[in-house]
C-alpha positions in Angstrom: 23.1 135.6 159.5 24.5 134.3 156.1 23.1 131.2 154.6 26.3 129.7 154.8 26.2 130.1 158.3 22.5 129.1 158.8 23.4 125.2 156.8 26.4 124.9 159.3 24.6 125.1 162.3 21.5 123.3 161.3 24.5 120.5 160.4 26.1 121.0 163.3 22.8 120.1 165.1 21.8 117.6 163.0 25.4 115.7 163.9 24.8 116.2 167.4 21.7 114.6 167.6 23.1 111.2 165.6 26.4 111.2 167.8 24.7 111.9 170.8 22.5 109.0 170.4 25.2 106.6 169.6 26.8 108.2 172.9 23.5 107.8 175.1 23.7 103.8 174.0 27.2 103.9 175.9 26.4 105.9 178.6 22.9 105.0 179.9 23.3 101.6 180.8 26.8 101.9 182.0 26.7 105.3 183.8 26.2 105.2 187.7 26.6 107.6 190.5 28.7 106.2 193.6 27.8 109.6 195.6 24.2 109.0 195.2 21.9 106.5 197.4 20.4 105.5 194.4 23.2 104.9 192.9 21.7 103.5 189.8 18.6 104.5 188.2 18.5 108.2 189.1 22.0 109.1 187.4 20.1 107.1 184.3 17.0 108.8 184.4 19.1 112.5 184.9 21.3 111.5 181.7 18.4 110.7 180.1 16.5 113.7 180.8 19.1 116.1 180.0 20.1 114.0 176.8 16.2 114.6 175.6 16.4 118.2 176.3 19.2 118.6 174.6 18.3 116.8 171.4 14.9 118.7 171.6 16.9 122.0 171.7 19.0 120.8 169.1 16.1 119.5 166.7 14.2 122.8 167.1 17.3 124.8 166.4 17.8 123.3 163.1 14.1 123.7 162.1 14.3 127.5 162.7 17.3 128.3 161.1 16.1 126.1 158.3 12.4 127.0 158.4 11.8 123.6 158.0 10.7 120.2 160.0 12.5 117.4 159.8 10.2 113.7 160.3 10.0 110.2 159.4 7.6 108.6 157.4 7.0 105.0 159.5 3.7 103.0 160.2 4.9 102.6 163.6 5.2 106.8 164.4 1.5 107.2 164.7 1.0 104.1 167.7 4.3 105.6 169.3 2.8 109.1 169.1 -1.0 108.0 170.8 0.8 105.3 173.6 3.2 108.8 174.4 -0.2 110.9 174.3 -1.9 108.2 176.6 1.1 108.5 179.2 0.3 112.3 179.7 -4.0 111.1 179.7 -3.3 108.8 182.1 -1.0 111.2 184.2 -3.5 113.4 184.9 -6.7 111.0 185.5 -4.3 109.4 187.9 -4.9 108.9 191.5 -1.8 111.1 192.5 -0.2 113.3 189.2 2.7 114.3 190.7 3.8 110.7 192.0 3.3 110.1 188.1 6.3 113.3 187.6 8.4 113.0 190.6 8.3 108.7 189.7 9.1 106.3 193.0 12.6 106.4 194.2 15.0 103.7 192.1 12.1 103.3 189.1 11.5 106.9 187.5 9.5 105.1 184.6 7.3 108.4 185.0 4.9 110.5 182.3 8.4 112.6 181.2 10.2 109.5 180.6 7.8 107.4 178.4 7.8 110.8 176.7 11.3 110.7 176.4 11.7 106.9 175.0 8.9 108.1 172.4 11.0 111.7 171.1 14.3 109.1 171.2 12.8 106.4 168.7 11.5 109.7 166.6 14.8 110.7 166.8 16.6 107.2 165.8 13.7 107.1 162.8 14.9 110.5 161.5 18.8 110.5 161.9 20.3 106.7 162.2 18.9 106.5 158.5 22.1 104.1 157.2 24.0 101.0 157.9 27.0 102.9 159.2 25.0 104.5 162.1 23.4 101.0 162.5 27.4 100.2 162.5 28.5 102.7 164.9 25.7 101.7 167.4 27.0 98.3 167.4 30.3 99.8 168.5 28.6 101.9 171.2 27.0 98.9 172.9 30.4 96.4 172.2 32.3 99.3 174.6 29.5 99.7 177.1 28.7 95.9 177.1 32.2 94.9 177.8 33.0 96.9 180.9 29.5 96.4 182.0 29.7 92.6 182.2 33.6 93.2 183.0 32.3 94.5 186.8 29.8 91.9 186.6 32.8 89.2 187.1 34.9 91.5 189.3 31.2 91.5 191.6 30.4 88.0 191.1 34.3 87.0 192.6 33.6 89.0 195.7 35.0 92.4 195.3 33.1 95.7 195.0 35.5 98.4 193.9 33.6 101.2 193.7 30.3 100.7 196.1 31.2 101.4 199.9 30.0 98.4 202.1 27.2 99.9 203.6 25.7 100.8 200.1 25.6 96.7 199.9 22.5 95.4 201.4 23.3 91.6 203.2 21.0 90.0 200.7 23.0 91.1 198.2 26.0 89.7 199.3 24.2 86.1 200.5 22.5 86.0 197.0 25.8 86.2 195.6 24.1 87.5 192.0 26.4 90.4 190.0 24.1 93.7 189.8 26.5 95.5 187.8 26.3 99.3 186.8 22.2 98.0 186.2 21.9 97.6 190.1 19.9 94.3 189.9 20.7 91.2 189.0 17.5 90.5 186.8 18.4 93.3 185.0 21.9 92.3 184.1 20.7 89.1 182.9 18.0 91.4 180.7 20.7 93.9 179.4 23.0 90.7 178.1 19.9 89.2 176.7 19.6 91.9 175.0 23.2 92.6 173.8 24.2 89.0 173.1 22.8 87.6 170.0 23.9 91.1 168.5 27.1 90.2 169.6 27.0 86.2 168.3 25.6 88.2 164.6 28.6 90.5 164.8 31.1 87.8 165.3 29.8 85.5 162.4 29.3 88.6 159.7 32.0 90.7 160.3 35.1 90.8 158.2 38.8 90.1 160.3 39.9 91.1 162.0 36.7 93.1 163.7 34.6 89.7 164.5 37.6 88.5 166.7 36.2 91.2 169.4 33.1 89.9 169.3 34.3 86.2 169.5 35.7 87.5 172.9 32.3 89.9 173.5 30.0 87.2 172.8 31.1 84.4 175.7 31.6 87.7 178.0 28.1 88.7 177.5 26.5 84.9 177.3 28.3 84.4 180.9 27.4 87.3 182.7 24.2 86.4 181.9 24.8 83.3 182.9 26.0 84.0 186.4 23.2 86.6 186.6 21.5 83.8 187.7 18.3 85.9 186.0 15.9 83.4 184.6 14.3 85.8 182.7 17.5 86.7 181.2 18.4 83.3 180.7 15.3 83.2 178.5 15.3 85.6 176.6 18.9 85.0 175.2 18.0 81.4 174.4 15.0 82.8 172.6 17.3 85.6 170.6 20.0 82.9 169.5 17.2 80.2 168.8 15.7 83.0 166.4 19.6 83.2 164.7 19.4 79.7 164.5 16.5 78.8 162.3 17.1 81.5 160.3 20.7 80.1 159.3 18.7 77.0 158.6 15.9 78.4 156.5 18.6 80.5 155.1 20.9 77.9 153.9 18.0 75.8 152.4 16.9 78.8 150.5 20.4 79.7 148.8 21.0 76.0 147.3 19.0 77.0 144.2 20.3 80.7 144.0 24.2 80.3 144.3 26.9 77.8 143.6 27.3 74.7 146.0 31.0 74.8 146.3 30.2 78.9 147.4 27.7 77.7 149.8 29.7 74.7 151.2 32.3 77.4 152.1 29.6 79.6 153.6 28.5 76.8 155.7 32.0 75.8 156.8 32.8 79.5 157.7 29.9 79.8 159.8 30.6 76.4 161.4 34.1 77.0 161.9 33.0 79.8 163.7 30.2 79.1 166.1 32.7 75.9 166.9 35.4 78.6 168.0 32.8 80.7 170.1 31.4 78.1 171.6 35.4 77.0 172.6 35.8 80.4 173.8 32.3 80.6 176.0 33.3 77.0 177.7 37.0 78.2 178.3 35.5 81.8 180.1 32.4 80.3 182.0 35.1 77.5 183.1 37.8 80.2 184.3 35.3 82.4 185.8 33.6 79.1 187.9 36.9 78.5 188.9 37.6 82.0 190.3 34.3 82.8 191.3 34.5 78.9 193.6 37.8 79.9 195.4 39.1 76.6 193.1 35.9 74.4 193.4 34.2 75.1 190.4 31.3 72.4 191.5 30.1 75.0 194.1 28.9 77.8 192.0 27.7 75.3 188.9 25.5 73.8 191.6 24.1 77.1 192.8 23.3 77.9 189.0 21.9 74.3 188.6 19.7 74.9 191.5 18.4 78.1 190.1 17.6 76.9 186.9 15.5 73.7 187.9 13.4 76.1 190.2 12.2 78.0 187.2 9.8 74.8 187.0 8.7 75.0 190.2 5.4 77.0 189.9 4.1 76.4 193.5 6.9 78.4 195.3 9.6 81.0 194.7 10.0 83.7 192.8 7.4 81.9 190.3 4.6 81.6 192.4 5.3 85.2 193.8 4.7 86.3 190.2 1.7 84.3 189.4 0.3 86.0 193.0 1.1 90.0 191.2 0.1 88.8 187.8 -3.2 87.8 189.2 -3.7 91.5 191.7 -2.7 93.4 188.8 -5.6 91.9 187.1 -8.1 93.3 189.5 -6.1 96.4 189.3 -6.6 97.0 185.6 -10.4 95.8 186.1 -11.0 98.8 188.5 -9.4 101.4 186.5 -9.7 100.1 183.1 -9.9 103.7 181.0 -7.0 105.2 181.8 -4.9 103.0 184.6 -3.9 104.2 187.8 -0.9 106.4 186.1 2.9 105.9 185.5 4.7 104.9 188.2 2.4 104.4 190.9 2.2 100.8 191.3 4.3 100.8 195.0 1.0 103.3 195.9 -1.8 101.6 194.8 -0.8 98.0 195.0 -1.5 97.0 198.4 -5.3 96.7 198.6 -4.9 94.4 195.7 -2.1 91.9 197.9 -3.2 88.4 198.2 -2.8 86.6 201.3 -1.1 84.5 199.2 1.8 86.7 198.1 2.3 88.0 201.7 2.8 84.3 203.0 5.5 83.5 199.7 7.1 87.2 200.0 6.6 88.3 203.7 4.1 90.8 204.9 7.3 93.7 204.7 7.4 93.1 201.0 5.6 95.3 198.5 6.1 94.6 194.7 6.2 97.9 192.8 6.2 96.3 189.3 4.1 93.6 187.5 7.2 91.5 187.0 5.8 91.6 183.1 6.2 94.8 181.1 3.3 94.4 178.6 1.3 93.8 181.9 2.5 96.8 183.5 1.1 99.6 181.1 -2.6 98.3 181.0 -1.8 98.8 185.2 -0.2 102.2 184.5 -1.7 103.5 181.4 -5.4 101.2 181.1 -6.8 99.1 177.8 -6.3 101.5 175.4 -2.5 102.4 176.9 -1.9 99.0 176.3 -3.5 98.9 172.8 -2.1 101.3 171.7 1.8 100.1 173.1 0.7 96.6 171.1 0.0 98.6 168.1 3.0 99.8 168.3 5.1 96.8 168.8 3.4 94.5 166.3 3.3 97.4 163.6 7.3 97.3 164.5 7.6 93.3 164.3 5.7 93.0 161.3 7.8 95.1 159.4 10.8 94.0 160.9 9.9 90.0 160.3 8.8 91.3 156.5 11.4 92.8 155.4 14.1 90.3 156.8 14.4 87.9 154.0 15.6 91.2 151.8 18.1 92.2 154.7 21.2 90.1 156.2 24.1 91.5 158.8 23.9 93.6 161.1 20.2 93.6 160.8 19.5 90.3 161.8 21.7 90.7 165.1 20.1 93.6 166.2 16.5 92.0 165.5 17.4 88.8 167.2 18.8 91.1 170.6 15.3 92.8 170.2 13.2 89.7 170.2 15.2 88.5 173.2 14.7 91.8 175.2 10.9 91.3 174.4 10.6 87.6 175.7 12.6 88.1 178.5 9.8 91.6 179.6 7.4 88.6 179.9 8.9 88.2 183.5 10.9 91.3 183.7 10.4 95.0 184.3 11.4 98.2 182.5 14.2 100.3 183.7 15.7 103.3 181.9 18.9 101.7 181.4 17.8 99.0 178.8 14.6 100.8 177.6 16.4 103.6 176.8 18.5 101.2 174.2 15.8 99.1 173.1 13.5 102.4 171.3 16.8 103.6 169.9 17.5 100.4 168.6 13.8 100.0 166.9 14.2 103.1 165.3 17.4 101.6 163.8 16.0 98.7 162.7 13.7 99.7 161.1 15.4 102.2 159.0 17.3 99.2 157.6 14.2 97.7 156.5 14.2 100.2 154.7 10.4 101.0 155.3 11.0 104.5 156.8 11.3 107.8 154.6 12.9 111.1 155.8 10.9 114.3 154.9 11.9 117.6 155.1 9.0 120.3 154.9 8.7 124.0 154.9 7.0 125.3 157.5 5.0 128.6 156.8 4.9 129.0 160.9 8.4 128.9 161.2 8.5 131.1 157.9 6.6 134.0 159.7 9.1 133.8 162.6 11.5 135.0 160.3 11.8 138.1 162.2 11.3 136.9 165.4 12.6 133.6 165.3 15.8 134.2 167.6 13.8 135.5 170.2 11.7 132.7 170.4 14.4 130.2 170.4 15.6 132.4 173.5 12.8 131.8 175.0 12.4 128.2 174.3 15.7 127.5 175.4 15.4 129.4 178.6 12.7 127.4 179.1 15.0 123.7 178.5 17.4 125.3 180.6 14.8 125.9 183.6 13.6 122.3 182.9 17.6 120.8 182.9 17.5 122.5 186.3 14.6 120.9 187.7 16.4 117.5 186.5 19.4 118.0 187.9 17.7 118.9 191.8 16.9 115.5 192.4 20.5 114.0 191.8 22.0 116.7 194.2 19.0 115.9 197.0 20.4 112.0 196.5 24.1 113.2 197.1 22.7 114.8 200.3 20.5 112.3 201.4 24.0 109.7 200.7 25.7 112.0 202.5 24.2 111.5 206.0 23.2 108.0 205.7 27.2 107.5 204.8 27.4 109.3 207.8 25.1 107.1 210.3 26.9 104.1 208.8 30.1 105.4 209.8 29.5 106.6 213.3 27.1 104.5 215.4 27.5 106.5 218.3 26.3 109.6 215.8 28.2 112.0 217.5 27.5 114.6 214.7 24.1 114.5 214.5 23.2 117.9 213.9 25.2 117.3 210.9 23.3 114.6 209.4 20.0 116.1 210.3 21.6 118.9 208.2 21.8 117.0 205.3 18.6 114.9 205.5 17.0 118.1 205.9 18.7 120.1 202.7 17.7 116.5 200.7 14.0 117.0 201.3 14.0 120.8 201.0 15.5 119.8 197.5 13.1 117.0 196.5 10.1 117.0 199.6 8.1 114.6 197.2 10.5 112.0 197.9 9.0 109.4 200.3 12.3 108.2 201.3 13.6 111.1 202.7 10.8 112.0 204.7 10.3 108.5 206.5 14.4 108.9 207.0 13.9 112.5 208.5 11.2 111.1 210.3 12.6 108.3 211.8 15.6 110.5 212.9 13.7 113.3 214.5 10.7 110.5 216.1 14.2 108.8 217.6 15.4 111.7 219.0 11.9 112.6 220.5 11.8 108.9 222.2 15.5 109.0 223.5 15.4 113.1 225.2 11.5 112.9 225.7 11.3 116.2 223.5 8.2 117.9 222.1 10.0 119.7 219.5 11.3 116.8 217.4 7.7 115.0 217.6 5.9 118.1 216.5 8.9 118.6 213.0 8.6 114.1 212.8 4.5 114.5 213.0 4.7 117.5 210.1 6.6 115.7 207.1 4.4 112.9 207.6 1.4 115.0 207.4 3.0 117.4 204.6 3.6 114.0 202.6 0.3 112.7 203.5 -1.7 115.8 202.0 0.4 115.1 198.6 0.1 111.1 198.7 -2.4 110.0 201.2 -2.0 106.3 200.1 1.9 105.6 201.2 0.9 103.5 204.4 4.2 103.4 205.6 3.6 107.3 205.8 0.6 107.2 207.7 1.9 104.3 209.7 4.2 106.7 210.9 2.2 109.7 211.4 -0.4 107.4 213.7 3.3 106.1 216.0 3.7 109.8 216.1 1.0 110.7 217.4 0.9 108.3 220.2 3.9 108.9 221.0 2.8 112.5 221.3 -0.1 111.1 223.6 2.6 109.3 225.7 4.6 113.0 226.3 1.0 114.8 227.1 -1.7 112.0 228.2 -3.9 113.9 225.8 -6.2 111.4 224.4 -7.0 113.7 221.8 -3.9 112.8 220.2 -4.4 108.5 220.7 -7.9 109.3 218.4 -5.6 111.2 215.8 -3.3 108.1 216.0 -6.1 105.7 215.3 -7.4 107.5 212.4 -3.9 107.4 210.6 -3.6 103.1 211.7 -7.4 102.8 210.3 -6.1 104.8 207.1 -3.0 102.5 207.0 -4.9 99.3 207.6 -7.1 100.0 205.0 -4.1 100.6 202.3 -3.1 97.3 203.0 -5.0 94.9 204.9 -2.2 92.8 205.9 -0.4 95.2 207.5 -0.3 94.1 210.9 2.1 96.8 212.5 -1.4 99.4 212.2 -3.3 96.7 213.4 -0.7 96.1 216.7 -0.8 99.9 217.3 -4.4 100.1 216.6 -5.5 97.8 219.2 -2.5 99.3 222.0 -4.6 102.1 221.6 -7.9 101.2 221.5 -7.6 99.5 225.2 -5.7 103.2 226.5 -8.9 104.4 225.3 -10.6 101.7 227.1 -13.0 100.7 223.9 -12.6 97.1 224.9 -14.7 95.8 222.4 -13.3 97.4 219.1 -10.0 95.8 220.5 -11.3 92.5 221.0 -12.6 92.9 217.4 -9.3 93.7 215.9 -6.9 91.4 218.1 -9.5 88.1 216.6 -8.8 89.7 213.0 -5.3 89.1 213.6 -5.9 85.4 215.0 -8.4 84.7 211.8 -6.5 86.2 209.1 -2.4 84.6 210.4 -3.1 82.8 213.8 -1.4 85.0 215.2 -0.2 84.9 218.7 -0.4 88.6 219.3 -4.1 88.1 219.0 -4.7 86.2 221.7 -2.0 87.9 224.0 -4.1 91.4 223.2 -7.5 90.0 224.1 -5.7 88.7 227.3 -4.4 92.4 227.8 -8.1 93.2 227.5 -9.8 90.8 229.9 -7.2 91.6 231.8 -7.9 95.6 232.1 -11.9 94.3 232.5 -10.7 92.4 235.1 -11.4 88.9 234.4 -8.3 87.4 235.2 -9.1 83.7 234.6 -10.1 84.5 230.9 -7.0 86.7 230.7 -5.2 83.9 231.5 -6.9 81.3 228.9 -5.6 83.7 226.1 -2.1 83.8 227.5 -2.2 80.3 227.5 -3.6 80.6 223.6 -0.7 82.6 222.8 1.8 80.5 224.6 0.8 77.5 222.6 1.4 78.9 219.4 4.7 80.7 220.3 6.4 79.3 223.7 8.9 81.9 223.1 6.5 84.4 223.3 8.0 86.4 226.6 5.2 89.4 227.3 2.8 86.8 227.0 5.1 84.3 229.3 5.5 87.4 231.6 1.7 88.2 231.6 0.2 84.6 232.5 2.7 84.4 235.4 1.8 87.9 236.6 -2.0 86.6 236.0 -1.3 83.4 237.6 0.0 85.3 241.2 -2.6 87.4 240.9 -4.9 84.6 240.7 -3.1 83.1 243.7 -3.0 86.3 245.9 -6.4 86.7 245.1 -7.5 82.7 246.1 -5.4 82.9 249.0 -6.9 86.3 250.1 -10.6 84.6 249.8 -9.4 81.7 251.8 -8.1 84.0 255.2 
């Protein structure tokens, strides 16, 4: 191959990898997969994945046919490198590795994709080298931005054009908060917190006509945001403008003694002139969108965001106190695994021993958090102390610079610092998710190439020298290799389409009179992704149903083996074991076989022990303890439930006890107990009255 040749295609990848970086700042946030049940996050994570390999194929390309490596010179590479280094450490100390690869369903923030946002900043560091890139980015997120917060308002006034209704969960639609192509609402609020003092920068530094977009983008962005109804998000734009703010002030009182005052009197008018104007602007769209998104009464929606806001100061319940109760457990979780963490993405796993009573009274015992709800929190629970050191290396190495150097820079620099420091303030109640993080390490690698503190080298490598004859094979191979893995990125996404598929179908035919179909296509999702907890409590449930309603063995014995195939994977997914334990009895119910009732205790034990406050393994647990006729260990466990919640269950199960041993009169007292807390209660109303004619047969009986 000519040299010629060799210095187009090593261009020809080098252009690539800029414009497909700019194009991944469009995409990620705004792509979205209406054929997938996660509609969301696992078309992000996919594009990101396949974006990565690309640009690794790409970079390694143009290093062979160059023999030469291409790297930045940056104080903050060498943190970024060790917290990317830690993510694979703590991956394979970690309870479960491969929940830390195959990531829970709707999060992905797994070992591959903390790699990922690592290579991307490296990437950003070594090819967005210039203002026009910086430029060009702006661009990338002005188009995504718009249509992002665009559907946001078309949401937000009660349509959904592009979701099917039973892809809409009812609390969704009660909450009344946009989700947008983020698929939360606090996410929304922390991808226009992000987004919107770039925008506000943009609209006071650039020439006309360009800033009148951005006089339009701004107030778009600032009211989706608004109407996220995202505190967090709220926040962190406040804190992004604020930082705009004083600098325009410091920044003013700094050029009286180095320009002319008539110059600087026009400066100050110009910017006046214009934050007047956008502030018109954001009154005029926040009014016409309250007025749209009311049905005509404005007051109705203003109140709701009113409300909102003056609960962020109430501490003591809500969403507030809920996050003091995880801040708190994830404490204890760092303090037990304080080396290396308990691994990326296995909070939802390893969370509920650490639930306060607390949280479950605030949240509901149904509700698990999987996330911190704080993102500098979550990787000293995912990654240990010295993740988390070396992830706060890395981010004050970057806001040092950055803050440095800002007195010597102006434009587009400013805005994009200003959306960074907003993004981080508002991660002090938030949580990472592809879709922003993805644009926030790009964006740091932009930055601070226009501090100009980072320096390009190109070496020679004398390894890739030696390859000389050899080196097109090897590329073969390695890109063989980045195909295999594209492959393996792309199976999950086509297991979500099936797995959409059938639950599409449930929601469309109660009577499921194909249901050999959707068993099809539950079953072809977890043949394509069987780590996928998801599907196998969804395959589960349908084949455990279908057991119950035709009484057949079959169906138990395939229900009974994905929860046990899961189990021997992740043995810490009480749901899981929950269900192989109902299974199980079940099976005891089809065979009398108490064999199987002692299987199905072990399993509820297992599951109670996950998470104490789990009272569906307690219920079963205690059902089966008095089929098994230990009386005692049921007593035990049916007082646990009256100690821990008062619960009236208790006391109805050590009726159901005394009542086996005989003792009808006691049987009775704790139907009465039960009663008293819950008049409603109708098996316990059912069993005092059966108690009580039994009591009266039995009286009557004695008398004769």
């Amino acid at each position: 191959m000519t040299g010629g040749r060799v210095q187009r295609l090593a261009q020809y990848c080098d252009t690539s990898i800029q414009w497909g970086l700019i194009l991944l700042l469009f995409l990620e946030p705004l792509i979205i997969s209406p054929r997938s049940f996660d509609a969301f996050d696992l078309t992000k994570a996919t594009l990101l994945y396949l974006f990565t390999l690309y640009f690794l194929i790409a970079y390694i390309a143009r290093s062979i046919f160059l023999r030469e490596w291409k790297f930045p010179k940056s104080i903050t590479l060498l943190p970024a490198f060790f917290f990317a280094v830690f993510a694979v450490i703590s991956f394979i100390f970690s309870p479960v590795p491969l929940a830390s690869i195959v990531g829970e369903y709707g999060r992905y923030e797994t070992m591959q994709t903390l790699i990922a946002y690592t290579f991307l900043f490296f990437l950003a560091l070594s090819y967005l080298n210039d203002e026009v890139w910086a430029k060009r980015a702006l661009w990338a997120l002005a188009a995504g931005g718009f249509l992002i917060a665009l559907y946001a308002f078309i949401q937000k006034a009660g349509y959904e054009p592009i979701f099917p209704h039973f892809m809409i969960r009812p609390e969704q639609i009660a909450e009344g908060r946009a989700r947008s192509t983020l698929g939360n609402a606090v996410f929304l609020g922390g991808y226009m917190a992000l987004i919107a003092p770039i925008f506000l920068y943009a609209f006071l530094e650039f020439p006309y006509p360009f800033h009148l977009v951005f006089a339009f983008l701004f107030p778009l962005a600032v009211a989706a945001n608004f109407f996220s109804l995202s505190r967090g998000g709220w926040l962190g734009m406040a804190g992004g403008l604020f930082f705009i703010a004083v600098y325009k002030i410091v920044s003013f009182s700094h050029l009286k003694s180095q320009i002319d005052e008539g110059i600087l009197n026009f400066r100050r008018k110009n910017e006046l002139y214009r934050g007047l104007a956008v502030f018109i602007a954001l009154l005029i769209m926040i009014s016409i969108f309250l007025f749209i998104i009311g049905n005509g009464n404005p007051v109705k929606p203003l109140k709701n965001i009113g409300e909102r806001f003056v609960s962020s100061f109430r501490f003591s319940q809500g969403t507030a106190a809920t996050r003091f109760q995880i801040w708190k457990s994830s404490l204890f979780m760092i303090k037990d695994r304080p080396l290396t963490g308990w691994g990326p993405d296995q909070m939802l796993y390893q969370f509920p021993p650490y639930r306060t009573f607390k949280y479950t009274q605030l949240e509901g015992e149904m509700t698990m958090p999987d996330r911190c709800h704080n993102e500098y929190l979550q990787v000293a629970v995912n990654m240990g102390i010295f993740g988390f050191l070396f992830f706060f290396w890395f981010l004050t190495s970057f806001l040092f610079i950055s803050l440095s150097r800002l007195r010597k820079k102006d434009g587009i620099y400013l805005g994009i610092l200003a959306g960074l420091i907003g993004y981080f303030i508002q991660a002090l109640t938030s949580i990472t998710i592809i879709g922003i993080a993805t644009c926030v390490f790009i964006l740091m690698g932009i930055l601070l190439n226009l501090s100009g503190e980072v320096e390009v080298v190109k070496r020679k490598s004398s390894f890739l020298s030696q390859l000389d004859q050899v080196r097109f094979v090897f590329f073969f191979i390695f890109l063989v290799l980045s195909l295999f893995l594209a492959f393996l990125s792309v199976k999950p996404i086509i297991a979500d389409y099936y797995f959409y598929t059938a639950n599409r179908m449930i929601a469309e035919d109660e009577a499921l009179h194909n249901w050999e179909a959707v068993e099809s296509y539950y079953r072809n999702a977890v043949s394509l992704n069987p780590y996928r907890e998801i599907y196998l409590t969804r395959l589960f449930d349908f084949y455990f149903n279908n057991a119950r309603n035709y009484q057949n063995e079959e169906y138990l014995k395939a229900a009974i083996s994905l929860a046990e195939e899961y189990i021997s994977y992740n043995p810490y997914f009480q749901d899981i074991l929950a269900r192989a334990g109902s299974g199980y009895t079940f099976y005891f119910e089809l065979t009398r076989n108490p064999n199987y009732l002692t299987i199905a205790n072990e399993y509820f034990k297992k599951a109670k022990e996950r998470d104490p406050y789990f009272r569906f393994a307690r219920y079963r647990l205690i059902e089966n303890y008095i089929r098994l006729g230990n009386t005692m260990q049921a007593i035990t466990e049916a007082q646990s439930l009256v100690n821990i919640w008062n619960d009236p269950w208790g006391y109805y199960y050590q009726g159901e006890v005394y009542r086996v041993r005989g003792n009808l009169v006691k049987a009775k007292k704790f139907y009465q107990k039960a009663l008293l807390i819950d008049q409603g209660f109708v098996e316990a109303r059912k069993a005092y009255e059966e108690v009580e004619k039994e009591l009266k047969e039995s009286s009557e009986k004695g008398k004769k």
